[in-house]
MARTI-133255 format. One line per 3 residues: number of its first residue (from 1); for each residue z, x, y of N, C-alpha, C. Coordinates in steps of 0.001 Angstrom, whole numbers. Atoms other than C-alpha are relative to their C-alpha. Layout:
# MARTI-133255
NUM = Z:X:Y:Z:X:Y:Z:X:Y ~ ...
//
This chain:
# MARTI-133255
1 = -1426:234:-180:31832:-33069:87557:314:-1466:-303 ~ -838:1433:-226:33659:-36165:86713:819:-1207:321 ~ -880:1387:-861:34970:-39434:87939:1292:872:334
4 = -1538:-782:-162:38619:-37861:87338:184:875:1045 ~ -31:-1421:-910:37597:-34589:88760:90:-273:1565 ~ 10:46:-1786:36371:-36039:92342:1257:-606:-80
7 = -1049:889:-70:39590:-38588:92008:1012:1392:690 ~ -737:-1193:-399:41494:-35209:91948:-345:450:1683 ~ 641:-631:-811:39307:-33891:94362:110:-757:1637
10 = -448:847:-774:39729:-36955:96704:1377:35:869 ~ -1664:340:-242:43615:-37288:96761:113:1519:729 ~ -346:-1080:-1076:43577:-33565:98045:-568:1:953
13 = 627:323:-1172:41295:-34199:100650:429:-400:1355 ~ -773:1168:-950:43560:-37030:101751:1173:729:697 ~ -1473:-953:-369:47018:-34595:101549:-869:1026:818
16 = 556:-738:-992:44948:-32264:103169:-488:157:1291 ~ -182:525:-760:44691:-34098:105960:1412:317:1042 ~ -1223:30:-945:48360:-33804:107096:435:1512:-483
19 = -610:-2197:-106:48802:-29640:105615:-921:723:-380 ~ 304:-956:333:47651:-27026:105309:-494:919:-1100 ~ 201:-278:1485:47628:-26242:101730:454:-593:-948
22 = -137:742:1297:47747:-28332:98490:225:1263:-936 ~ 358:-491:1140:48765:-26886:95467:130:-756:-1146 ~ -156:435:1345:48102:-27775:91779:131:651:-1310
25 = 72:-871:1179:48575:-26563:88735:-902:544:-1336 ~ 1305:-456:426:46104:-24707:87136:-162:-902:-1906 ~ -26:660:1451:47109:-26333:83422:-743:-1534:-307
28 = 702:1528:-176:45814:-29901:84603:-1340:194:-902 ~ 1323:-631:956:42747:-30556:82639:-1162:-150:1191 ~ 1286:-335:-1217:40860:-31508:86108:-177:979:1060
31 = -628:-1064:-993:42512:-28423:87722:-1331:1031:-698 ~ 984:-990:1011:40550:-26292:84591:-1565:-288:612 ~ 1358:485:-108:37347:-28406:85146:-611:655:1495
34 = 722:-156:-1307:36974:-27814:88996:27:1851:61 ~ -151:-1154:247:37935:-24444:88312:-1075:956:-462 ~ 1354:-119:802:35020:-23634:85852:-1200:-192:400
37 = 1007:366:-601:32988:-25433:88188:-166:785:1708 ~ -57:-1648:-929:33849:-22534:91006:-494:932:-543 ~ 610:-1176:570:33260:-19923:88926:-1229:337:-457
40 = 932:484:301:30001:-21322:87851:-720:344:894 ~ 1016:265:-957:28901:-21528:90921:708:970:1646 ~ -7:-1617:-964:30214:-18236:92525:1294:-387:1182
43 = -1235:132:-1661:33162:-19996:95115:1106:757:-999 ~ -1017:-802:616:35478:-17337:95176:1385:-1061:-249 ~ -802:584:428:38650:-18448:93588:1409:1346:328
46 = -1120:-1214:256:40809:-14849:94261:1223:-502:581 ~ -919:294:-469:42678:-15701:97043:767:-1130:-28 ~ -975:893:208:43869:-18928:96135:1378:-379:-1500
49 = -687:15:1284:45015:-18639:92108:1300:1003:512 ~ -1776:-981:10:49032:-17960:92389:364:-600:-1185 ~ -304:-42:1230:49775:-17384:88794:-523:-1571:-650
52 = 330:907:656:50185:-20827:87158:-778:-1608:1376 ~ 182:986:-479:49422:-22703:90070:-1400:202:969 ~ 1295:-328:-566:45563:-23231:92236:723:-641:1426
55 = 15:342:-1566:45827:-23372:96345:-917:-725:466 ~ 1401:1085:-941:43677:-25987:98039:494:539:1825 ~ -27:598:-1528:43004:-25769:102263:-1274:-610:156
58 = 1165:399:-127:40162:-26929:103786:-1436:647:-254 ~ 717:-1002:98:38283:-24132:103674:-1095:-260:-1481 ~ 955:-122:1485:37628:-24405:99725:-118:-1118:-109
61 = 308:1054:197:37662:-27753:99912:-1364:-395:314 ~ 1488:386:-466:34156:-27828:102110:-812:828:-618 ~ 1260:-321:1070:32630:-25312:99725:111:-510:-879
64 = 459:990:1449:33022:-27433:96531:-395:-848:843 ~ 759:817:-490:31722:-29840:98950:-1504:-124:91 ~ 1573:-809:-139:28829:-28117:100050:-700:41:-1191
67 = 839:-499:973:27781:-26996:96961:-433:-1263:-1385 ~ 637:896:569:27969:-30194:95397:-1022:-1062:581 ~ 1209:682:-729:25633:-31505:97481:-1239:609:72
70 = 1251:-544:124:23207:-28886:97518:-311:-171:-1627 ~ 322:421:1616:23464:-29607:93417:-611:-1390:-536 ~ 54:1733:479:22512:-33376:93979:871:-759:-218
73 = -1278:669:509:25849:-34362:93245:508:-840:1701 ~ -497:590:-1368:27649:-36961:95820:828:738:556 ~ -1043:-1138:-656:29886:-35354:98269:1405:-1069:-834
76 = -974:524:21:33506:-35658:97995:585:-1540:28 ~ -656:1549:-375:34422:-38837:99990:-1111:-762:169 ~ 763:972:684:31645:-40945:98772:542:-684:-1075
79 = -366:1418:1274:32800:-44005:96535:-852:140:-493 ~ 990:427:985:31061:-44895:93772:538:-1205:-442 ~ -302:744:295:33276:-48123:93485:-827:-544:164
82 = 1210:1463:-446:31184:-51764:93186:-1184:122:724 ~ 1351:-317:19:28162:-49899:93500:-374:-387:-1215 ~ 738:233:876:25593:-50631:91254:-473:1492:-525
85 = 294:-967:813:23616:-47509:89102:-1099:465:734 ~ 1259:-1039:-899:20663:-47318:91847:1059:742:1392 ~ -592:-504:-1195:23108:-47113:94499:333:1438:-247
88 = -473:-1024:250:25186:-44573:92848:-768:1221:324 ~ 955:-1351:-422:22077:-42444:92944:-593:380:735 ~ 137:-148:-1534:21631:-42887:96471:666:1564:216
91 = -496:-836:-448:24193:-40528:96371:548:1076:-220 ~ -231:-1535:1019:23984:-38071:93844:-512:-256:-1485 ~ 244:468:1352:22610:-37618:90514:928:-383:-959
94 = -961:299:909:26270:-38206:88922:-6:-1710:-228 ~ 360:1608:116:26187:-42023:87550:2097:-107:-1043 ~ -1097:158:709:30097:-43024:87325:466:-1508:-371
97 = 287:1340:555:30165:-46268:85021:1171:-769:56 ~ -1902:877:-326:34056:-46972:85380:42:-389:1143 ~ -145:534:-1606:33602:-47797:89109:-1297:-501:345
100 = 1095:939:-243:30077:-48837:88899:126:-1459:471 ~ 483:1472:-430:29318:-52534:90066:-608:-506:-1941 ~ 603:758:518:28287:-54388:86774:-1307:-581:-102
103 = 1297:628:-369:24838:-55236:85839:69:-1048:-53 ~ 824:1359:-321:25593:-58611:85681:1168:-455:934 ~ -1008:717:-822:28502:-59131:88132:-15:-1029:1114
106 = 825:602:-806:26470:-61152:90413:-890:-960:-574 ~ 946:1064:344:24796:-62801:88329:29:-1399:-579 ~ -61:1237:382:24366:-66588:87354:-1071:-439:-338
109 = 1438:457:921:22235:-68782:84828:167:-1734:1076 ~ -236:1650:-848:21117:-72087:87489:-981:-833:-997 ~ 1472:1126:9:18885:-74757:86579:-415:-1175:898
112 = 516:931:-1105:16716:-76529:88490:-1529:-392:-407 ~ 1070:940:71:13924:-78893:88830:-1089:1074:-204 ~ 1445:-762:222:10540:-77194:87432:-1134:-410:908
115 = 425:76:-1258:8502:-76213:90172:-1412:-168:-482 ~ 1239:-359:775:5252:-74954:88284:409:-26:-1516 ~ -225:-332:1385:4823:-74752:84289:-906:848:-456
118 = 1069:-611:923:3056:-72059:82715:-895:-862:-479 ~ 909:741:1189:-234:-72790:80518:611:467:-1083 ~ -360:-832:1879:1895:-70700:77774:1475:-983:-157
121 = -1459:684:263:4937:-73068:78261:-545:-1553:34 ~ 192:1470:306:5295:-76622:77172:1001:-322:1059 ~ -254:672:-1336:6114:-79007:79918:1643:-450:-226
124 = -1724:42:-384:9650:-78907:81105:214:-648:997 ~ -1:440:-1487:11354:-81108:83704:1223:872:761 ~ -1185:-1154:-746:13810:-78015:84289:-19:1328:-247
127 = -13:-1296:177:13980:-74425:84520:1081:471:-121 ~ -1255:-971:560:16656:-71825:83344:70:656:974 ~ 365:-1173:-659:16735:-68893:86032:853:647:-130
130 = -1265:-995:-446:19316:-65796:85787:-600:801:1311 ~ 534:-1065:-1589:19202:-64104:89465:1334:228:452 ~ -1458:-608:-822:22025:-62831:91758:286:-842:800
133 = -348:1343:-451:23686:-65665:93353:85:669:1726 ~ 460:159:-2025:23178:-63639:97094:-931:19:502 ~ 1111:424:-839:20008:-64317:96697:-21:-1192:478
136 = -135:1171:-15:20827:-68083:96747:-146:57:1655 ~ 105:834:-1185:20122:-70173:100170:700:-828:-294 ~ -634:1075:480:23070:-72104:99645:-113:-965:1061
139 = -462:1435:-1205:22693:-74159:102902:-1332:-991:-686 ~ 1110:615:695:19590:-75567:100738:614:-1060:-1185 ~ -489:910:958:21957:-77408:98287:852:-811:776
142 = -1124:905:-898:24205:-80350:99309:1277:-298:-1309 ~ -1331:185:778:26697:-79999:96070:-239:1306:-815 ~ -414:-1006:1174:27616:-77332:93587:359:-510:-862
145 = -706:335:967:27659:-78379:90158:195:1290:-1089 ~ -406:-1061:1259:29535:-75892:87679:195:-841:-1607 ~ -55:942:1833:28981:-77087:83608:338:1144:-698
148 = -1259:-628:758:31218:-75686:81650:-709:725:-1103 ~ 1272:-720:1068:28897:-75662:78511:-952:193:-451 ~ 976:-710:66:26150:-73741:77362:-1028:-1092:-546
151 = 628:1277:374:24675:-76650:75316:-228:-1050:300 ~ 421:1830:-981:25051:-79579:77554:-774:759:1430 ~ 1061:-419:-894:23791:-77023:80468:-1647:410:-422
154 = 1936:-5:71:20184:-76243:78722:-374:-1281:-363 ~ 801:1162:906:19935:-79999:77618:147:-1051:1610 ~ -304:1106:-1012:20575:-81350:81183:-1220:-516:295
157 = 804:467:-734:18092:-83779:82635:415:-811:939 ~ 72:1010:-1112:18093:-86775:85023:1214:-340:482 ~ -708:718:-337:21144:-87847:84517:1260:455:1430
160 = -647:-384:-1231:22380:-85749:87623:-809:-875:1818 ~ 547:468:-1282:20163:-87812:90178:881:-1541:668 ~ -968:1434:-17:22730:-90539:89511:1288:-132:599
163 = -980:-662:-741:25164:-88570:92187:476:-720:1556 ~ -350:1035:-1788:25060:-91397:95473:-1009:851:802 ~ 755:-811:-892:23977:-89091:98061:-406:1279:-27
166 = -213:-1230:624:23886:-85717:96400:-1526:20:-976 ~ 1716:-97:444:19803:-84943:96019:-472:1309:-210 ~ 246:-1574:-121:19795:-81129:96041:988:322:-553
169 = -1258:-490:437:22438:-80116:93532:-401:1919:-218 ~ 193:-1180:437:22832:-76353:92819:997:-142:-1547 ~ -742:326:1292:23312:-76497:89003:573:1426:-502
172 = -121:-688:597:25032:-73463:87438:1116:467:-940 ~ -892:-260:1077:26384:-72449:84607:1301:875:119 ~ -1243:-649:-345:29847:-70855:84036:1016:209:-676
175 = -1382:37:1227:31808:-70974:80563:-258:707:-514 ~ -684:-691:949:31938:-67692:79338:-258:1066:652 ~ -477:-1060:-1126:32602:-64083:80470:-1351:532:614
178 = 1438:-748:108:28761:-62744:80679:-79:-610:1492 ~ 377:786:-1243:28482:-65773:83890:932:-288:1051 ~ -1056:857:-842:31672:-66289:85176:347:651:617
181 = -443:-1192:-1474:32420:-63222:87381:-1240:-523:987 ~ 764:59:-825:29197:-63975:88901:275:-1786:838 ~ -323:956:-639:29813:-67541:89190:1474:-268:961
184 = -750:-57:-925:33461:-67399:90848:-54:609:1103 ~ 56:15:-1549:32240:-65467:93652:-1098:-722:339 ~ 751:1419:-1045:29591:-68030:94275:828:-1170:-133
187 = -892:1140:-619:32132:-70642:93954:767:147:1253 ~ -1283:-712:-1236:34696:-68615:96679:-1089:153:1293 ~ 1332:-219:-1509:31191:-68281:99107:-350:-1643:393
190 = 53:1550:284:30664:-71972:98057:727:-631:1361 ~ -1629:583:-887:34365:-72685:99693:92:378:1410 ~ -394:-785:-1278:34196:-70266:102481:-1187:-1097:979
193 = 1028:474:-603:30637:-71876:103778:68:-1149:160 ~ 132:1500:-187:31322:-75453:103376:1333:-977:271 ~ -1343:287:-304:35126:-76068:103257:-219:-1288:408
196 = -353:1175:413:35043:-79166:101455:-913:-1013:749 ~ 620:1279:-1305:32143:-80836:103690:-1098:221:-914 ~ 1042:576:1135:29770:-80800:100626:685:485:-1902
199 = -1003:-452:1042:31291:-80683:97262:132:441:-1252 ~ -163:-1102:961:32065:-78458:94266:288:-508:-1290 ~ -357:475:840:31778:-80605:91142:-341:622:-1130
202 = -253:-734:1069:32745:-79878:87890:-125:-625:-1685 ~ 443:394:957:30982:-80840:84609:757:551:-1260 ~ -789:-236:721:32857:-80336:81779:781:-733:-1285
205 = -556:1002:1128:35149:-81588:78644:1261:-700:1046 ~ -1692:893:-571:37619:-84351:79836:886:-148:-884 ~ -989:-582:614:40683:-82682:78379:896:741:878
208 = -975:-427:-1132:43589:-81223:79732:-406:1556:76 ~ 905:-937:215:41765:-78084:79104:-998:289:1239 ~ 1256:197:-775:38851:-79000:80948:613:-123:1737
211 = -413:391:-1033:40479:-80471:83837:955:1541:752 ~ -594:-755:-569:42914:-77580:84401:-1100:1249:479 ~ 1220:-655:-468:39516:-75077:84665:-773:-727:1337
214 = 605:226:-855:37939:-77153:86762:1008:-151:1595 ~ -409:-391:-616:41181:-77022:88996:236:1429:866 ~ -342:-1184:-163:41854:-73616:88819:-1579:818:959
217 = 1568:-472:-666:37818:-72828:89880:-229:-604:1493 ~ 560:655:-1313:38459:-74914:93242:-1117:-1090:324 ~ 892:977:-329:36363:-77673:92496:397:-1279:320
220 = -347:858:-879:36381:-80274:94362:-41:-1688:-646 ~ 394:1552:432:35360:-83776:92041:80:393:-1295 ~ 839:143:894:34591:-84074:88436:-692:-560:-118
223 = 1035:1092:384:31828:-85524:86926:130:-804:-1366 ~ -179:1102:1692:32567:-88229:84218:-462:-1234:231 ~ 623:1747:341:31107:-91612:82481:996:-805:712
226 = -680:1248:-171:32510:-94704:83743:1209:-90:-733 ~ -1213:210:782:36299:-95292:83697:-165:-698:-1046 ~ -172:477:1233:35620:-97882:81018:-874:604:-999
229 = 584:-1018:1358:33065:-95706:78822:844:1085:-612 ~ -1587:-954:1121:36571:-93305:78503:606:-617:-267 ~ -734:303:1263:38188:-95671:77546:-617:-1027:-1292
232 = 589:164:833:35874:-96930:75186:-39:912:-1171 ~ 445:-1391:1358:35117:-93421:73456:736:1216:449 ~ -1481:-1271:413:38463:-91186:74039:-5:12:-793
235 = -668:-32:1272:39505:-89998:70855:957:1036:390 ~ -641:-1249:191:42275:-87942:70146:-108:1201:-478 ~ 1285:-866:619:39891:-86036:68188:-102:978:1218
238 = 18:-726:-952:39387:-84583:71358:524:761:1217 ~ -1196:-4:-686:42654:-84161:72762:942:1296:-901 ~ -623:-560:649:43816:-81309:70655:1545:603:81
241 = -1510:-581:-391:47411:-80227:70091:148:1347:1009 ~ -421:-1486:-598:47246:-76426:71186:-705:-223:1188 ~ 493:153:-1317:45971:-78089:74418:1178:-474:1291
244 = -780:18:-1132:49683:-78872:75400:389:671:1348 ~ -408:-694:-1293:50587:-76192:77912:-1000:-35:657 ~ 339:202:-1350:48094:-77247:80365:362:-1312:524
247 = -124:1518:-641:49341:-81100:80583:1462:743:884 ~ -1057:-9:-1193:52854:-79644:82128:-629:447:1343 ~ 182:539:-1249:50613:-78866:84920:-740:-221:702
250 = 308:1010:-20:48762:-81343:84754:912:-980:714 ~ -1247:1158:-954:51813:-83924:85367:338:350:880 ~ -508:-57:-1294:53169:-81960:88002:-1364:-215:1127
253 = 1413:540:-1354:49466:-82428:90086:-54:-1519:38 ~ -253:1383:-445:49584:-86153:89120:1209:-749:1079 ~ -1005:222:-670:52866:-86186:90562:-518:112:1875
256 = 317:4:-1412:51574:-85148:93942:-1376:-909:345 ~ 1149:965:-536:48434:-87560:93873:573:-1351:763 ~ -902:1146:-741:48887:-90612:96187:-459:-1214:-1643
259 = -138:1067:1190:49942:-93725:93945:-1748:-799:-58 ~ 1292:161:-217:46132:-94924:94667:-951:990:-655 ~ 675:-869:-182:44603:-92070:93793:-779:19:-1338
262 = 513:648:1047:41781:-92777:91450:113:707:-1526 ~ -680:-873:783:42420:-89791:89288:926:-418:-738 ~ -1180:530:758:45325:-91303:88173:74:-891:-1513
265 = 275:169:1165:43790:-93417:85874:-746:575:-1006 ~ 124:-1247:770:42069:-90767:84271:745:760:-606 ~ -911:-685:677:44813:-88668:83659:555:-817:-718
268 = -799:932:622:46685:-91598:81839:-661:198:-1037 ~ 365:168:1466:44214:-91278:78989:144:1717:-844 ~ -391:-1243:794:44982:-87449:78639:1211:16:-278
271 = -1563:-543:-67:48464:-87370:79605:721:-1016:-1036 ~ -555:946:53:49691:-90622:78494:-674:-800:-1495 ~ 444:220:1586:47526:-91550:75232:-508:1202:-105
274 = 289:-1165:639:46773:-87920:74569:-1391:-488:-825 ~ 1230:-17:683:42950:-88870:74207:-820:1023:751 ~ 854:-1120:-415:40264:-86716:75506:-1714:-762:-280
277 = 1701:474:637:35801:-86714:75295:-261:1042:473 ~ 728:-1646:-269:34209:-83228:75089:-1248:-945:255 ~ 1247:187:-714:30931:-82966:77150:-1024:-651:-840
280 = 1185:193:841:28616:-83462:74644:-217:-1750:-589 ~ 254:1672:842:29447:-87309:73934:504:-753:1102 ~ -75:689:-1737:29191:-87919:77922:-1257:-914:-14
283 = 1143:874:-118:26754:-91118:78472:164:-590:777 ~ 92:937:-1022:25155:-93061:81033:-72:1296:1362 ~ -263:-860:-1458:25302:-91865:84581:1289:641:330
286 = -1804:-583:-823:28260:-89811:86218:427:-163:1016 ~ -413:117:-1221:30316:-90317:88349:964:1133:733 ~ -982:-1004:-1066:32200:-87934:90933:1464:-644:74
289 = -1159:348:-216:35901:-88303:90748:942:893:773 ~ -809:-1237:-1063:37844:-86564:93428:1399:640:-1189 ~ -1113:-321:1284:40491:-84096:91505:1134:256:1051
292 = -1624:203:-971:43191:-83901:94954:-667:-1042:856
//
């Protein structure tokens, strides 16, 4: 039987709840299906078919129940939502992929300090790992860094130890769709667990681009070169036109920063000379810049 079919099969369950008898109309195409799948399997159908239309009570409702359970099939009011494909078959051999869980919805690419090195691997001072971010021990990190891209995250080294007090980063990746379901709910577990008392920085292009992602994700700092290394090596080059509609709001967040607020001179080289510096031509150490 199919997704649809139990869906059907569900919603009368529910009305069936407050009467007595559901009816539907036998023309439906999941009316036909469950139909076929009575007759199949011997539940009488006499007394309920009135001409064009099929009778539900409870009655027939707990033998298609029954019988899909003695078939292996899940019962009725079993979900199969944001399950995964073993779960599903916890609870029946039917495997329904539109409400499945995602094989990678959970998942995130980290890197971190190389613990051991293979004899078949050449010596690394960092490892890659994809795993499910509930396996994480997040009380084991003292920051969250999210890097935007794929190429400056496999080429990272040292230059994250250059963070003040921030010795245990959790590094993980997060710019494109394959990582980023998994990573926004470890950012939102991030938030819930620490609420802002260790912090959520955000590696990335310094662009109005960049900056509005790393807002929108709840992070708490960026990480950029030395105010004077941007303005040394902004270009506009990197400030692209079809990057206007995120400076309007952009300005309106500067607007609410206090006149102090170090941010401020940062934004002046996006907003205000429309320059920019994608990740990749970030040098020197970083620094943490609060973004409220």
């Amino acid at each position: 039987m199919k997704p649809t079919d139990y869906a059907v099969l569900s919603r009368i369950a529910r009305e069936l709840k407050a009467a007595r008898m559901v009816e539907r109309k036998r023309s439906l195409k999941a009316i036909v299906a469950i139909e076929a799948f009575c007759d199949a399997q011997d539940i009488r159908l006499d007394d309920y078919r009135r001409g064009a239309t099929l009778r539900f009570d409870r009655r027939l409702l707990e033998a298609i129940d029954s019988t899909l359970q003695e078939l292996g099939h899940r019962p009725i009011d079993a979900t199969t939502r944001g399950r995964t494909t073993r779960e599903q078959a916890v609870n029946g051999l039917d495997e329904d992929k539109a409400n499945r869980a995602a094989p990678r919805q959970a998942r995130v690419l980290v890197s971190a300090p190389a613990s051991t090195t293979p004899a078949w691997l050449a010596t690394t001072p960092r490892e890659i790992r994809d795993l499910d971010w509930r396996d994480l021990t997040l009380a084991a990190f003292d920051a969250l860094v999210q890097v935007e891209n794929l190429d400056s995250f496999y080429e990272l080294d040292g230059t994250l130890g250059a963070l003040g007090e921030v010795v245990a980063p959790l590094v993980v990746y997060r710019g494109d769709t394959l990582y980023r379901q998994g990573f926004d709910a470890l950012a939102a577990a991030w938030g819930e667990c620490f609420h802002d008392q260790r912090p959520h920085l955000y590696l990335g292009d310094f662009d109005a681009a960049g900056i509005a992602i790393a807002l929108a994700s709840g992070a708490s700092h960026l990480l950029l070169p030395s105010l004077a290394t941007l303005n040394h090596k902004a270009s506009g080059l990197h400030q692209p036109a079809e990057q206007m509609p995120h400076q309007v709001a952009l300005r309106r967040h500067r607007e609410r920063l206090a006149a102090a607020h170090p941010l401020r001179d940062y934004l002046a080289l996006i907003l205000d000379q429309q320059r920019g510096l994608r990740q990749q031509w970030f040098a020197g150490p970083l620094e943490a810049v609060a973004l409220r």
